[in-house]
N, C-alpha and C positions, 0 to 999 in steps of 0.2 A: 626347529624340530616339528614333523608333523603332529600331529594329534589327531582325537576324536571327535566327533560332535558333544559330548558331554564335556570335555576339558575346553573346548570352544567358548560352551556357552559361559564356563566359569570363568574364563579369561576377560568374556564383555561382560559380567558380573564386577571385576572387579577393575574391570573400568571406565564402570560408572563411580565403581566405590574410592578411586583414585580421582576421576573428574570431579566430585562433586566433594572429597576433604580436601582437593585442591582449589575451588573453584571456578575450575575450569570447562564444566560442561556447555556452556556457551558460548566459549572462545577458542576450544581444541576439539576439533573433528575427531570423531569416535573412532574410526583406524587409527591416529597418531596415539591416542592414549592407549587401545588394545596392542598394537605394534611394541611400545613401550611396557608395557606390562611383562608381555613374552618374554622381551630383550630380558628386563632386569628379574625374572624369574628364571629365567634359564640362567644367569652372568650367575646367583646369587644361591640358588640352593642347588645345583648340577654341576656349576663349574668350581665353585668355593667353595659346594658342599658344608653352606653352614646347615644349621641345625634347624629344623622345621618347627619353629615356636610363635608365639603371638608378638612379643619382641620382634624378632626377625623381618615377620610378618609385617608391622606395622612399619618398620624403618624401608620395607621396598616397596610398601606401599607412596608413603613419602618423596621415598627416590622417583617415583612414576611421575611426579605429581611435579618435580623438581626437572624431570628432563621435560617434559609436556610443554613446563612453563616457557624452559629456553624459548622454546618453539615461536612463541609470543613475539609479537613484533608491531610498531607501530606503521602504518600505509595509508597515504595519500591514491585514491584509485581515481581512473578518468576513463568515466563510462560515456560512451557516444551515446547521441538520442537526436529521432526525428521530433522536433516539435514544430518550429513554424520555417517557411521558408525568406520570412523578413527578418534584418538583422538584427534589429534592435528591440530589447537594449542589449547593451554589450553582458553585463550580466541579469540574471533571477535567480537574487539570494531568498530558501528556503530553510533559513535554521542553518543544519550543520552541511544542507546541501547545495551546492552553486552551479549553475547552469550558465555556461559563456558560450558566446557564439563563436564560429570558428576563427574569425581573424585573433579573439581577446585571448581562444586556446593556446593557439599560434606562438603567441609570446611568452606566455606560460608555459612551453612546451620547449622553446629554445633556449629558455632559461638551465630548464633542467637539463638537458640537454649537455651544457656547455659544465655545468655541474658535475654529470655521470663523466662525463671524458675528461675532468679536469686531473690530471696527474696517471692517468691511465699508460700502461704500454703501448706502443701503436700495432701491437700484434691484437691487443685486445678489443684496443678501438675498429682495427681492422674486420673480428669476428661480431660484432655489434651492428657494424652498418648495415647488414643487409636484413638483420631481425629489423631495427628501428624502420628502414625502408618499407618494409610489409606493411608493418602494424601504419605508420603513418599514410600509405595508400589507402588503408582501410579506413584510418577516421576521416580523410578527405572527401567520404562518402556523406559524413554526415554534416549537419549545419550547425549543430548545438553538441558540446559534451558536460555533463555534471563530474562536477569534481566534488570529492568526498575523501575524509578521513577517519581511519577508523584504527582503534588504540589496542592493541594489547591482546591480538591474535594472532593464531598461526594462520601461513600465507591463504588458505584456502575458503578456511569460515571467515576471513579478514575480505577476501575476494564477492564473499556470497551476501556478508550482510551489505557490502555496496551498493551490488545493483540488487536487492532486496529495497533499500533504504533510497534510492533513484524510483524505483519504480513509485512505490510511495509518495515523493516528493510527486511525482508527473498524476500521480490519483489525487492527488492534493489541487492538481490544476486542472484535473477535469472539473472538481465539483465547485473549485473558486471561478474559474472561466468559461463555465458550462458542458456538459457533455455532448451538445451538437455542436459548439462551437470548438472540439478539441480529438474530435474520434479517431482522427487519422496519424494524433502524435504516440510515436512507441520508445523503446529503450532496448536500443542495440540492433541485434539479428543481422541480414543481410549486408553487404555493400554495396549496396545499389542507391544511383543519383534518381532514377525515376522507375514507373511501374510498366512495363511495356506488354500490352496482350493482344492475344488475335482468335478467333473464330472462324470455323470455316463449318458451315453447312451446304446441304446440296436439295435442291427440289426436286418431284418426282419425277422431269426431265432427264436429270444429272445434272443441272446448271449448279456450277456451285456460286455459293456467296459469300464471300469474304471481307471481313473488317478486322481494325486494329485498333488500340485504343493508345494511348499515353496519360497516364496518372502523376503529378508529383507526390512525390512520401515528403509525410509530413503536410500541412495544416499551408494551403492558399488561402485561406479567410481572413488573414493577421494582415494585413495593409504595411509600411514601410509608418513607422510612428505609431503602432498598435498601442505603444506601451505609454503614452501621455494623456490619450485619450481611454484608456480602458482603465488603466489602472488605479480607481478612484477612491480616497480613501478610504471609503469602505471593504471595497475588494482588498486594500493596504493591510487593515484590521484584521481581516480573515487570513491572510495571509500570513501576518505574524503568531497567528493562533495556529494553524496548521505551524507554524515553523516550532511553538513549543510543542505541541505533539511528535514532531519529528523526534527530537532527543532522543526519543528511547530507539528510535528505529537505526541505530549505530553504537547505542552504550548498549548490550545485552547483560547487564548489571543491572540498569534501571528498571525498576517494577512497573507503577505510573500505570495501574491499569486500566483508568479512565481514556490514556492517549492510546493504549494498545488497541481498547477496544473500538476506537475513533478510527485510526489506522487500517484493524481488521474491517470496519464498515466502507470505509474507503478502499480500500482496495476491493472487496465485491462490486463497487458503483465505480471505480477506472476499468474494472474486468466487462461489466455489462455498456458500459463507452464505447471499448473498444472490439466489442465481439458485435459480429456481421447478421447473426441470428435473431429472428426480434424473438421467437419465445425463449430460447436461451439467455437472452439481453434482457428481458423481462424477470424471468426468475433470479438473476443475480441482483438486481435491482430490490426486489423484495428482501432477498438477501444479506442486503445492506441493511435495510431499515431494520429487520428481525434483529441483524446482528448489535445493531445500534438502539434500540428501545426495547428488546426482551431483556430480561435478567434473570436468566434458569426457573419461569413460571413455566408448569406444565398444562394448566389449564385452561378454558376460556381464551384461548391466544387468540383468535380472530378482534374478542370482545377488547380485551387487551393495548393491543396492536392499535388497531384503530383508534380508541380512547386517545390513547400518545399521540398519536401521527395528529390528530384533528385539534389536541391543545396545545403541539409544536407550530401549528399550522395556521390553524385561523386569525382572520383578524381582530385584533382585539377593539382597535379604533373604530374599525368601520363595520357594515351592517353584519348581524353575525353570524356566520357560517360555519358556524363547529359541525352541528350536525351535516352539514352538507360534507366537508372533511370527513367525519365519521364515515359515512355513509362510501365515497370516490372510496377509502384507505379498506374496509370491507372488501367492494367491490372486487380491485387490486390483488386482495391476498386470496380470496378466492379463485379466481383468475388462477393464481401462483401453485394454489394447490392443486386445480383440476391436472396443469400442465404436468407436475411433480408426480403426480399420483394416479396418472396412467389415462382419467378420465376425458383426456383431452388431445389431438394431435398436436405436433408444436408446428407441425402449417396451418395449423387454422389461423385464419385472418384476423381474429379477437385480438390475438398477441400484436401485430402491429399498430391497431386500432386503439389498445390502451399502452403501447412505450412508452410515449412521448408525454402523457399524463404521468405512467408510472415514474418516470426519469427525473423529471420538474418536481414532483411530491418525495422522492428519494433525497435529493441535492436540496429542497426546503428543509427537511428533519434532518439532515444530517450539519447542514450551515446553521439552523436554528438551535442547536445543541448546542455545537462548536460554540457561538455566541454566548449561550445561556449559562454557560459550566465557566467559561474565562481560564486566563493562561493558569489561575492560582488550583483550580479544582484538576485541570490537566498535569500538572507535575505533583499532585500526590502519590504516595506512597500508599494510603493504604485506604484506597475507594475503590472497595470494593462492590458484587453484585448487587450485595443486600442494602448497602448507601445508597448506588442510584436508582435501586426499585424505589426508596422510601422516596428520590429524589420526584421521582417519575408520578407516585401517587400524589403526591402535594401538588404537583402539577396537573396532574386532570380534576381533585377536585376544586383548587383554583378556577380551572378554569369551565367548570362546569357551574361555578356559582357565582362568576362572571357573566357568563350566557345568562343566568336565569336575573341576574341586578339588569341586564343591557334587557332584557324584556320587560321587564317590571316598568322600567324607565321610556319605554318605549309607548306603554299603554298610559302610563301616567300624561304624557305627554299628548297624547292621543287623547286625551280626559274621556278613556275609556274604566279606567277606576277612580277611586279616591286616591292621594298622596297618601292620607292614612292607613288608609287599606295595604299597599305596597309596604 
């Protein structure tokens, strides 16, 4: 039935209010529950002509909520992705995401394969080959696919937290494997084996000048045995902490909003990775950090910011450099705001001149977190803003009374005071 914009908006009124007594607003895409609303509203008081009551009412709201669910289904997805063009290892287990290189796909691929066609028509097999043929031209493009599963959606939000939850995983390895050493690995897009480009200019002759270039996609810096020398266990440790963080980025049930917001920070710092602009790669960079050390404080932010960033930061064993921390993490967000807030071009040259500072002090606070919180503070349920603010304050005056013991000790030492004095 048509309708109006007014019966429209009541229709996505009631289903949200169908998604969310069903608990399905995370898992069914808001047209399938709207579509279903219509259906069992037009089936039930137009065509049954039952009676328009709160009864009624609430048993079709039920039914919305009960066909939605059918909808549900569990999926295994395999998302291509450039990352390196060495092949090994054969996998990179991240949590619930795995990353295989193409030969390891390969087999995994013919497995299922022989699985889909097992007991099949051969009419049917026959109308499949040339879909599988496509699709398989296409991942031949790539070097690596992530495979992921994800429980108890309909096919399309099932499809989207995939490569939502891959992308994720691949932010998780800019900041465990560095951001210059990962900028050119992405998740999905094109099928293309390389980047082919050409130029043509002309001088005030007319002579033209022409050049061409060839790029491999994906990451030439990973050496053939990247992964016995690089991956040391420490990088091991970080990595299994990013893989508890993952969890929530495929169960949309899971709260966990200390990983959510680890995630959200990481994926600003895979975004500022992989974008080609340095003041735009700058600003998302700060990005991260704000996302990862604010806690809904509206004041003093600069004062704030910095505080964290420089007791995330500094060393504590060696000579002390909070304040200098302080002072770069300042710098930085100033820097962030000029660009933001119109003060500033995003060519001016400042922006490339602090990246690479910005980028290295980004990927410190947010691995220095990761570390400090551990997998136990990561799968809570209920750590929320106001826990990690408190968290955050024990931390700066920590370590601010740290800096001032490591001075005290420094002068004593110096028998520039008394011991007792100190």
């Amino acid at each position: 039935m048509l309708c109006g914009r007014a019966a429209a908006e009541r229709i996505d009124s009631l289903a949200q209010l169908a998604g969310s007594r069903s608990k399905l607003l995370r898992r069914v895409e808001r047209s399938v529950l709207r579509k279903n609303v219509a259906e069992v509203l037009v089936e039930r008081f137009i065509r049954q002509l039952r009676e328009v009551n709160i009864k009624e009412f609430d048993r079709a709201i039920n039914d919305v909520g009960k066909r939605s669910k059918a909808k549900c289904v569990d999926l295994t997805h395999f998302v291509p992705c450039h990352l390196m063009r060495a092949k090994d290892p054969d996998e990179i287990l991240l949590g619930p995401i795995k990353f295989r290189n193409r030969s390891a796909f390969r087999k995994v691929l013919l497995e299922n394969i022989r699985a889909h066609n097992y007991g099949a028509a051969p009419a049917e097999i026959a109308r499949s080959r040339k879909l599988m043929r496509d699709a398989v031209r296409y991942y031949r493009s790539f070097q690596w696919v992530a495979e992921v599963s994800v429980m108890g959606c309909d096919a399309v939000t099932s499809r989207k937290i995939a490569e939502r939850a891959v992308i994720s995983a691949l932010d998780c390895l800019h900041l465990v494997l560095g951001a210059g050493w990962t900028d050119r690995m992405r998740v999905g897009g094109p099928a293309i084996r390389s980047d082919k480009r050409g130029h043509i200019s002309a001088n005030a002759d007319g002579q033209l000048n022409i050049s061409t270039s060839l790029a491999a996609v994906g990451q030439v810096n990973f050496a053939e045995g990247w992964s016995d020398k690089i991956l040391t266990p420490e990088l091991k440790d970080l990595l299994d902490l990013c893989s508890v963080a993952l969890e929530v980025a495929v169960d949309p049930d899971l709260l966990r909003p200390i990983s959510r917001r680890f995630l959200d920070a990481a994926q600003w710092f895979g975004e500022a990775a992989r974008d080609l602009s340095p003041s735009t790669s700058l600003v998302k960079y700060v990005m991260a950090l704000e996302r990862m050390v604010m806690t809904d404080e509206k004041d003093d932010i600069t004062s704030l910011l910095s505080d964290r960033v420089a007791s995330l930061c500094y060393d504590i064993s060696g000579p002390v450099d909070w304040d200098d921390w302080k002072q770069k993490a300042s710098e930085i967000y100033r820097l962030r705001s000029k660009l933001v807030h119109g003060s500033m071009s995003p060519l001016d040259e400042a922006s490339l001149l602090h990246l690479r500072k910005t980028s290295q002090m980004t990927e410190a606070v947010l691995l220095n977190v990761l570390t400090a919180l551990g997998a136990e503070v990561l799968r809570m349920d209920d750590g929320n803003s106001k826990r990690l603010a408190a968290w955050f304050e024990k931390l700066v005056v920590w370590a601010k009374q740290n800096v001032v013991e490591h001075a005290e000790a420094q002068l004593v030492k110096s028998n520039l005071i008394n011991p007792q004095e100190a």
